[in-house]
C-alpha positions in Angstrom: 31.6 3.6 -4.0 27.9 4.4 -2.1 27.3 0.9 -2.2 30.8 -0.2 -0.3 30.2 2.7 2.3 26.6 1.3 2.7 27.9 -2.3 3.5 31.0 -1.1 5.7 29.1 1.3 7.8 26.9 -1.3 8.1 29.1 -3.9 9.2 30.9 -1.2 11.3 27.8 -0.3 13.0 26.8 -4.2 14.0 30.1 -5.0 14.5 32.5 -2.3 16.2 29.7 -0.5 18.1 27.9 -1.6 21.5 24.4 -0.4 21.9 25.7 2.9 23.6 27.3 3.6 20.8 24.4 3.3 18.3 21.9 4.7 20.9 24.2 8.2 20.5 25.3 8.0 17.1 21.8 7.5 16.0 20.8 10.4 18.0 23.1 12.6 16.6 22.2 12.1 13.3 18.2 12.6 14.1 19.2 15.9 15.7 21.1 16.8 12.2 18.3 15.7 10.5 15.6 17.6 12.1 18.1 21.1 12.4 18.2 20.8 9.2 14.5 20.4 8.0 14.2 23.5 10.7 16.3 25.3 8.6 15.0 24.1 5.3 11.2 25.1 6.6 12.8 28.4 8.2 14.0 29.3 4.1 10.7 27.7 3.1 8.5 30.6 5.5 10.6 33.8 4.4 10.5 32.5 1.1 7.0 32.3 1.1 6.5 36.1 1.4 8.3 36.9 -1.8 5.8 34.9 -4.0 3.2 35.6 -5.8 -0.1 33.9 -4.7 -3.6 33.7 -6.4 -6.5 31.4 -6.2 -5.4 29.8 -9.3 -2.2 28.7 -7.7 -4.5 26.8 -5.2 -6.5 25.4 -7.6 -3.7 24.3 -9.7 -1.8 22.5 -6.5 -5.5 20.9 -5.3 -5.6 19.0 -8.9 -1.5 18.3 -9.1 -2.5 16.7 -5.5 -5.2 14.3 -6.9 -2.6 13.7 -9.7 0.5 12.6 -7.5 -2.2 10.6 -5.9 -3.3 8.6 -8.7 -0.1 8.4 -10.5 1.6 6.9 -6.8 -1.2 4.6 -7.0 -0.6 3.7 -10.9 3.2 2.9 -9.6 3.1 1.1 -6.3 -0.4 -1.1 -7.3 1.2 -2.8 -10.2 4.1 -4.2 -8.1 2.2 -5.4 -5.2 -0.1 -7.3 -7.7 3.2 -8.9 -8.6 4.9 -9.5 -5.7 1.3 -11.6 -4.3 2.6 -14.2 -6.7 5.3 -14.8 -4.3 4.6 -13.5 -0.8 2.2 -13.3 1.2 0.9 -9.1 1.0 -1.1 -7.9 4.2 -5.1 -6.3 2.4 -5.0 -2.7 2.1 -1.2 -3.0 1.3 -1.3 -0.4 -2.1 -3.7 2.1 -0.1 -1.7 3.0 3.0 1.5 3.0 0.2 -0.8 5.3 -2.1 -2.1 7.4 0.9 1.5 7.4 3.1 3.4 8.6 0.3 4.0 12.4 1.7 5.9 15.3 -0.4 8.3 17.4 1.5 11.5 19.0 2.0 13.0 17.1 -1.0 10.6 18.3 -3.3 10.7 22.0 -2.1 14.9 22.1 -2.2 14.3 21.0 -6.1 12.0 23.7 -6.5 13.5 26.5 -4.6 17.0 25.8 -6.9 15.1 26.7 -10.0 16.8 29.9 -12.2 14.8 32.9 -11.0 11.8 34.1 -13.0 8.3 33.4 -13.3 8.4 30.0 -14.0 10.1 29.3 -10.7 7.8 31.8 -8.5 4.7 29.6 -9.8 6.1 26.1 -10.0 7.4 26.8 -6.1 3.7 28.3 -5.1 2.1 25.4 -6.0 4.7 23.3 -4.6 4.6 24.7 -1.5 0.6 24.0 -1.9 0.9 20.3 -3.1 3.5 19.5 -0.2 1.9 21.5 2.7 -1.4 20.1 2.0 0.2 16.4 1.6 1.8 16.5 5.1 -1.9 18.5 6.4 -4.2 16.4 5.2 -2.4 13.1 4.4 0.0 13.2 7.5 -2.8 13.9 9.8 -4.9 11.0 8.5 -2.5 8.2 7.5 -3.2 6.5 11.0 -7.2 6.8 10.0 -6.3 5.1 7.3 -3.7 1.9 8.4 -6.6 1.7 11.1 -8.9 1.4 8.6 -7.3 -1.3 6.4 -6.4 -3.5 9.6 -9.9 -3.5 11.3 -11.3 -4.7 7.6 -11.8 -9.0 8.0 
């Protein structure tokens, strides 16, 4: 059923709509998107005065960060490895996948419909941690890094 409402509104979308059409149906759907991640963040802030927060929280999300890392890396380096049989993969492919893979909203809405108790206040400090410091430090220096991998020879 997802499938056959992927295709059609594809087709509908190259087919019945002119490029006015797409312009403003595209827009519309950016604007829901971004009210809602306002919204989701809004939640995200006042929730974040009801936890719990110590130092081992932090320390706990700074390892789980270096974890996601290498375990992204584990996932997407095999495949690219593969798929150099048959195409033709630009250098410095698996680190801008490894380093461009940021945490956010998803991650948070999972952890925020946890059953109440402790288990939920700590797993949500530390992923509040693990995605605000992903979208910090690896959303601020993602273009360092593409930059990086296309000035190599």
């Amino acid at each position: 059923m997802v499938v056959a409402g992927l295709i059609i509104g594809n087709l509908g979308r190259n087919l019945a709509m002119n490029d006015m059409t797409r312009r403003y149906m595209d827009g519309f759907w950016e604007l829901i998107d971004d009210m809602l991640n306002a919204l989701l963040f809004a939640l995200i802030g006042l929730e974040l005065l009801l936890l719990p927060f110590s130092w081992m929280h932090l320390a706990a999300a700074g390892v789980l960060a270096v974890a996601i890392l290498l375990s992204r890396m584990l996932t997407v380096a095999p495949a690219i490895v593969l798929l150099r049989r048959w195409r033709k993969v630009p250098r410095g492919t698996i680190r801008v996948l490894t380093w461009g893979g940021l945490r956010g909203g998803v991650s948070v809405a999972l952890a925020l419909s946890l059953p109440l108790g402790e288990e939920r206040d700590l797993l949500l400090s530390i992923t509040y941690i693990v995605v605000l410091s992903s979208i910090l430090l690896q959303g601020l220096s993602i273009g360092r890094v593409v930059r990086g991998v296309t000035e190599q020879p």
